[in-house]
Every structure is written in C-alpha cells, then in structure tokens.
C-alpha positions as CSV (number, residue, x, y, z in Angstrom):
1,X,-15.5,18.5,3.1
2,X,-13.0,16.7,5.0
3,X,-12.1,13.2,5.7
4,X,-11.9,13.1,9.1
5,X,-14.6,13.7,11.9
6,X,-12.6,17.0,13.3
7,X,-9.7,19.0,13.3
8,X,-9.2,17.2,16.0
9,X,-9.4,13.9,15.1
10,X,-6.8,14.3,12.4
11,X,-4.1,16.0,14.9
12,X,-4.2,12.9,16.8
13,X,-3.9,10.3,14.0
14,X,-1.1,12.4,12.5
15,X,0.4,12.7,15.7
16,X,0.0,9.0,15.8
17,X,1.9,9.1,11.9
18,X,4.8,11.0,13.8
19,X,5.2,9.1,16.7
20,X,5.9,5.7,14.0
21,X,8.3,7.8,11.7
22,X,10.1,9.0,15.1
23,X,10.1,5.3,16.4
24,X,12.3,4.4,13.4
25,X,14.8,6.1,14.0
26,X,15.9,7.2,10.3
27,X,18.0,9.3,8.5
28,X,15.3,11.2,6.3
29,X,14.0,14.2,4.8
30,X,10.4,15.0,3.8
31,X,9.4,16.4,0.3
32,X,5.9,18.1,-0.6
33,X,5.3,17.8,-4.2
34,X,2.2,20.3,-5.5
35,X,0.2,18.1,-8.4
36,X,-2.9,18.6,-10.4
37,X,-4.0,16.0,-7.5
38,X,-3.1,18.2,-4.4
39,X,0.1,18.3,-2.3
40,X,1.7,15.1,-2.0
41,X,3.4,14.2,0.9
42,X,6.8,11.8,0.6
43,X,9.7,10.7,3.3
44,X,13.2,10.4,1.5
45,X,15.9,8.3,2.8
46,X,19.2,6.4,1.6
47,X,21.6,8.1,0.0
48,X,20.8,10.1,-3.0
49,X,23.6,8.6,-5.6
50,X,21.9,5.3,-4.8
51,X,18.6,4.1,-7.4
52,X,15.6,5.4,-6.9
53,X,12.6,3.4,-5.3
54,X,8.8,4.4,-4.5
55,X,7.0,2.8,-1.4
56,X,3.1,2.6,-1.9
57,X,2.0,1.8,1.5
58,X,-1.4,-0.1,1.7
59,X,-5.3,0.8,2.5
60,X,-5.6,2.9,5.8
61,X,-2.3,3.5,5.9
62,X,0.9,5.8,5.7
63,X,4.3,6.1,4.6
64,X,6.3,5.6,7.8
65,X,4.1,2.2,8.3
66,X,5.6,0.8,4.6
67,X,9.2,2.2,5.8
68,X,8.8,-0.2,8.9
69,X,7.9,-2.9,6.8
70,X,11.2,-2.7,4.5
71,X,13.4,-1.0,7.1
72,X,16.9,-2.0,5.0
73,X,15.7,-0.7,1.0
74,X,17.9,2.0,2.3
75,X,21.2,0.3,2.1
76,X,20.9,-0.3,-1.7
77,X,18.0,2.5,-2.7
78,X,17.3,6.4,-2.4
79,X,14.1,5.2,-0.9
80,X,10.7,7.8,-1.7
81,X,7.9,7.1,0.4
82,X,4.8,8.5,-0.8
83,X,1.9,8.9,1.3
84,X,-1.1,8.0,-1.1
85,X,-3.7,11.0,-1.3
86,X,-6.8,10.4,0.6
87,X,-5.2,8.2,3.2
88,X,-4.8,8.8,7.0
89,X,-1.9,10.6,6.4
90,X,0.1,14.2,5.7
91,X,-1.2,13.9,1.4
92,X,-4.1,15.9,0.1
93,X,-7.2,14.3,1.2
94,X,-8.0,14.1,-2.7
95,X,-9.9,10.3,-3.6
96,X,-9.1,9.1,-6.6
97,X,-10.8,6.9,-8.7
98,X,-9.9,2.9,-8.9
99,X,-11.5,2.4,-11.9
100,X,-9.7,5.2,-14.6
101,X,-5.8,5.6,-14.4
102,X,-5.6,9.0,-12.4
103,X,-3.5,6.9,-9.6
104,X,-1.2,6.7,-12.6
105,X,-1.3,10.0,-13.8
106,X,-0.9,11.1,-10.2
107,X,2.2,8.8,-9.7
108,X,3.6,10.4,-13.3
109,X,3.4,13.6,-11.9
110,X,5.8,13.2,-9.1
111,X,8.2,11.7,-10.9
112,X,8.2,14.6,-13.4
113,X,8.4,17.1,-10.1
114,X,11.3,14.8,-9.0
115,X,13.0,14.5,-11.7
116,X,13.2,10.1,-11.1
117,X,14.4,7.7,-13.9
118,X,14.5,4.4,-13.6
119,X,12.3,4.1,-10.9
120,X,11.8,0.6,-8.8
121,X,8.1,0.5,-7.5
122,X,7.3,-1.3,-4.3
123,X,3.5,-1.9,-2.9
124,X,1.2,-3.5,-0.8
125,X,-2.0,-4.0,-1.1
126,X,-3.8,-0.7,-2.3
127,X,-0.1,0.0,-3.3
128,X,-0.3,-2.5,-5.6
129,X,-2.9,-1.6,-7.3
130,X,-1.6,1.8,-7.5
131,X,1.5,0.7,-9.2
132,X,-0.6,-1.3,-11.5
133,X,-2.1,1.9,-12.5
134,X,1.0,3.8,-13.1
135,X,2.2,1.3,-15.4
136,X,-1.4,1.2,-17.3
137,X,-1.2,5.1,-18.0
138,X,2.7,4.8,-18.9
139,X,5.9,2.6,-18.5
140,X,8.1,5.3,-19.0
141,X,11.1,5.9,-16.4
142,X,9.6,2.8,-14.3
143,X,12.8,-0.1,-14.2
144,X,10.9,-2.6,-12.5
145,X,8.0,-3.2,-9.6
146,X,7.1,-5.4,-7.0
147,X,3.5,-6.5,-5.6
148,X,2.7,-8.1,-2.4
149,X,-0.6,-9.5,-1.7
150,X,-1.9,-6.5,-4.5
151,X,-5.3,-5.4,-5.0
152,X,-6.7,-5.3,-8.6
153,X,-5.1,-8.9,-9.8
154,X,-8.1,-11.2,-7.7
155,X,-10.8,-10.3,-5.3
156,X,-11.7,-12.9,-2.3
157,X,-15.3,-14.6,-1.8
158,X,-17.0,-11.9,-0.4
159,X,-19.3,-13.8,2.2
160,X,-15.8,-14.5,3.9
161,X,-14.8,-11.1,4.1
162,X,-18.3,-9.7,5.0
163,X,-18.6,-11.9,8.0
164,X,-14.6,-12.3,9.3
165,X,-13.7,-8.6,8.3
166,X,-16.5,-6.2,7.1
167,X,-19.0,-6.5,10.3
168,X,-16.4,-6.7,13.1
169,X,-15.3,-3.8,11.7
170,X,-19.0,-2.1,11.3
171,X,-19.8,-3.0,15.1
172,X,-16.5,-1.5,16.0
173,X,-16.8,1.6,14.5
174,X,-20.3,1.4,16.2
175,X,-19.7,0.3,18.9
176,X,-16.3,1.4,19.7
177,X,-15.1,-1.7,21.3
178,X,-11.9,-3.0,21.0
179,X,-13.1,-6.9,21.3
180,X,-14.9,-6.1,17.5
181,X,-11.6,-4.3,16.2
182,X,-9.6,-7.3,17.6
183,X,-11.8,-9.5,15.7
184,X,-11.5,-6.8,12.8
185,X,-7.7,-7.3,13.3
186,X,-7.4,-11.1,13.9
187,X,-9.0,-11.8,10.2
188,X,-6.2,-9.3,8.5
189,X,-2.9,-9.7,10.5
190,X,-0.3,-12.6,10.7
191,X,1.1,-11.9,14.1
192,X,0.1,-8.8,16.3
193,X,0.6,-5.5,15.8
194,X,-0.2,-2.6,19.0
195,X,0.6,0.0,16.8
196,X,-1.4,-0.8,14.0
197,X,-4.3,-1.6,16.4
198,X,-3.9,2.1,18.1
199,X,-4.2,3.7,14.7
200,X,-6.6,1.9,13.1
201,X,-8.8,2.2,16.5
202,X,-8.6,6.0,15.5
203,X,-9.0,6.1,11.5
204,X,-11.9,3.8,11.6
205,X,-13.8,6.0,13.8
206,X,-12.7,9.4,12.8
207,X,-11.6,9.1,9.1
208,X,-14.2,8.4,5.7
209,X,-12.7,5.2,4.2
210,X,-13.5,4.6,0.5
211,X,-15.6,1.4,0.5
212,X,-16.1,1.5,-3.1
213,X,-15.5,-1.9,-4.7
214,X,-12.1,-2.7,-5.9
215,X,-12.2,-3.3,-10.0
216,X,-10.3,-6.4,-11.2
217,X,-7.3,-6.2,-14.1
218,X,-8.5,-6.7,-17.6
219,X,-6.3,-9.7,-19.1
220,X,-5.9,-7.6,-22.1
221,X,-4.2,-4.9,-19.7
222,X,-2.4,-6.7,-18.2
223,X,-0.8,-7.8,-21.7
224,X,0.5,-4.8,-22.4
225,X,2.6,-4.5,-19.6
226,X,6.1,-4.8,-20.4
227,X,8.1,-3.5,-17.0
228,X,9.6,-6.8,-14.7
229,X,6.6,-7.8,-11.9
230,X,7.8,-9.6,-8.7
231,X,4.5,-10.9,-7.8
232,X,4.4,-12.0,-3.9
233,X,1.1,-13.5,-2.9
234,X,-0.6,-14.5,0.8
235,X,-1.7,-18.1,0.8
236,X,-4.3,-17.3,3.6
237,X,-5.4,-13.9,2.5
238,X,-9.2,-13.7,2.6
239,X,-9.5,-10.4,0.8
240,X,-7.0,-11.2,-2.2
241,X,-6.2,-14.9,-2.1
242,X,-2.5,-16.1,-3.0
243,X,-3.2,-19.0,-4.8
244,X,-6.1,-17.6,-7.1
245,X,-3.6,-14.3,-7.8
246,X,-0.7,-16.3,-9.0
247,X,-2.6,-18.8,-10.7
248,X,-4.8,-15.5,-12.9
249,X,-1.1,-13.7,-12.7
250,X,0.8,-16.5,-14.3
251,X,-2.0,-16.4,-17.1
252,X,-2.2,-12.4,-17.9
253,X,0.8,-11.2,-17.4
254,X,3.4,-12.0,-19.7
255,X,6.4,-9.6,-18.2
256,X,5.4,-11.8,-14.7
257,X,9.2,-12.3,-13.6
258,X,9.2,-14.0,-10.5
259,X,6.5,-15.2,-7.9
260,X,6.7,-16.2,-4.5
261,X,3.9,-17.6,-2.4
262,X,4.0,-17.0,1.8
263,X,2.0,-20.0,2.5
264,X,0.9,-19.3,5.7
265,X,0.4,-15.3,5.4
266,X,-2.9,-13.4,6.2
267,X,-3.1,-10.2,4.4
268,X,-0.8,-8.3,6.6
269,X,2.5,-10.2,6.3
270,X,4.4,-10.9,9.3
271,X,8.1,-9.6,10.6
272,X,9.5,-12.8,9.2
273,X,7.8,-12.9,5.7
274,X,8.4,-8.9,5.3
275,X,12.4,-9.8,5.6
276,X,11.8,-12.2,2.7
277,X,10.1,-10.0,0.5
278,X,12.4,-7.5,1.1
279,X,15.7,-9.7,0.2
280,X,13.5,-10.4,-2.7
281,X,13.9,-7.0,-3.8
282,X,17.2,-6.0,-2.5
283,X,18.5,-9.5,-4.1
C-alpha cells in the first residue's frame, strides 16, 4: 500500500520536491543507495575532497528543503542529503520504527554503500532524532553531530500542541481550507514560508503521516554516547521546548559540547537563526 492518495498525488508533490531543488540553483548529483530498508534517495554537493556531512531533513519533509536551510555547508563539506524513507519525497516509502534503532541501522547502511568515514551529522527535528538513533546502534565513522530543535530529547505539553497544531491541522485536512493550514502553519513557523505552505497544503491531504507518538531518550542512553553533540534548541517551540531540552540535555548527555538557545524561535527556525546555526557548524 502506498503512502499517498494516488499516483497522482505523488507526481505533484515530487514535482513540487523538484521545483525547490531547481530553485536552488546548485551544483549537485543525485545518488540511489539499495538498503535492506528500500532505495534511498540522496542529493550530493560540494566538492568531494572536502569532509563528509549528512543532512536529515525534518517531519514532512525532503532533502532539497534542509539544503535551503544550510545553503553554504558546501563551501567547507561534501554535503549528502538524504531524503528520510517514508517522507514526502523520492526514498522508499518504507516507515520505520521510532522506538528500536532501525533509523540507525538504516543510516549505517549508507554509509557502508558510500564508503563515508568521519561523517559530520546535521538534523532537524525528526532528523534529530534520527541521528540520535544512528549513534545508539553505533558511533563508528560518525566525527561529530549537530541537533536543532530535535525530537527524542523532550516532548511539549500536549494540550498546547493538540489545540495550536494538531486540530487546525485535522480541520484542514478536512476541510481543505487554507485559513486552518495557516493556523496549522502560524503555531510551527518563525516567519512565513509560501513554499512550505504549497507543499504541506498537498502532503497533508494526499500523503499517510505517521502520527505515532514520538518516544523520549533514556538517560542511560544517552550516557553512552561518546561522539561531540551541538545541541541548538527553540525557546518558543511548542512541540519540543528549548528550555526543557537543554536543561534534560545538559543532565544526560555527557559528550553535550556546545548549546545554543534561539530565544525567540518557533519550531521552524527563521532565515536569520538558520545562518546562525549554520556558522555554528561551519565554525
């Protein structure tokens, strides 16, 4: 069974995929990567002699979104990114688990096809928690990783995100108008975004979204970890709060190697904040 509603229904989200990757105007090449997983889809750009560094896009979401985000890794990275499986995007359709390791074991696997060593992982969101995963099934050939505003460190008080994000987005995707998917938008987004308001307007209607709950770290876990985490939280996230994450973060993880708060971030970081995470990481 597929994810989406129609044949379609996915043409037009993925033409939606292609008309972001062409707006960015890169240098790249694309890479399929067979796993015991499915095909896995990735976007490869910066020159090869430079470090290697995976992008883990976020929840609904697909690589050339995350390479919009950090538009410059390029300059000091051989940039991979991966378009997580069961996403609106060109990866198997493939859901994973959140609450065993197989986004590790999965992550693993294309590093083994690829050959990477001494891999930097970036992520939002879902993409944290994916990273968080990969280092929980094995640290090997991983050199450091960054998190912003991650899933699987805190959760939000539900009530909040029932009522500012869960129903407007239920009435949208019952409704099917935009005033509810604005709403849906408003509670998740620092500044305004028509592009990500065009695709989501299609993958909410037309795509099976895991709504499964999102598990929480176990401190001891997180103790094992020994890689480098750059930990960069949203002070006004609803779904994963900034101030609860670093404050559980500076408590679990003892290879925690730098934090940074954006005070005034929503979920979805602004243009502004994403240049400051991304110095962060080219620093």
């Amino acid at each position: 069974m597929s994810l989406y509603s129609s044949l379609s229904a996915k043409k037009e989200i993925l033409n939606l995929y292609q008309q972001k990757l062409d707006q960015l105007n890169l240098d790249y090449s694309t890479q399929d990567i067979e796993t015991s997983f499915g095909n896995t889809h990735l976007i490869v750009t910066g020159n090869p002699s430079n470090p290697p560094l995976l992008l883990v896009h976020g929840s609904n979401g697909c690589a050339p979104i995350a390479l919009e985000v950090y538009p410059n890794l390029s300059q000091k990275y051989q940039v991979f990114a991966i378009d997580v499986l069961a996403q609106p995007n060109k990866s198997a359709e493939t859901r994973l688990s959140m609450k065993d390791n197989s986004y590790g074991e999965w992550v693993h696997e294309v590093f083994h096809k690829l050959q990477l060593k001494e891999v930097t992982l970036v992520g939002f969101s879902l993409g944290g928690l994916v990273i968080l995963k990969t280092l929980l099934h094995q640290e090997k050939n991983i050199k450091e990783v960054f998190l912003t505003a991650p899933a699987f460190i805190v959760n939000g008080n539900p009530l909040k995100a029932i009522f500012k994000i869960f129903i407007p987005m239920k009435r949208y995707m019952r409704t099917q108008k935009m005033q509810h998917l604005e709403q849906f938008v408003k509670a998740l987004f620092s500044e305004k975004d028509p592009f990500a308001l065009e695709f989501l307007s299609k993958v909410l209607i037309h795509f099976e979204m895991d709504f499964s709950s999102v598990p929480i770290i176990k401190t001891k876990e997180a103790q094992q970890i020994k890689t480098p985490i750059t930990l960069i939280a949203a002070g006004k996230d609803l779904i994963f709060p900034g101030q609860k994450m670093l404050k559980r973060a500076k408590k679990i993880f003892p290879s925690l190697k730098h934090t940074h708060l954006l005070k005034n971030s929503l979920h979805v970081q602004t243009t502004l904040d994403n240049r400051v995470v991304e110095q962060l990481i080219l620093a």
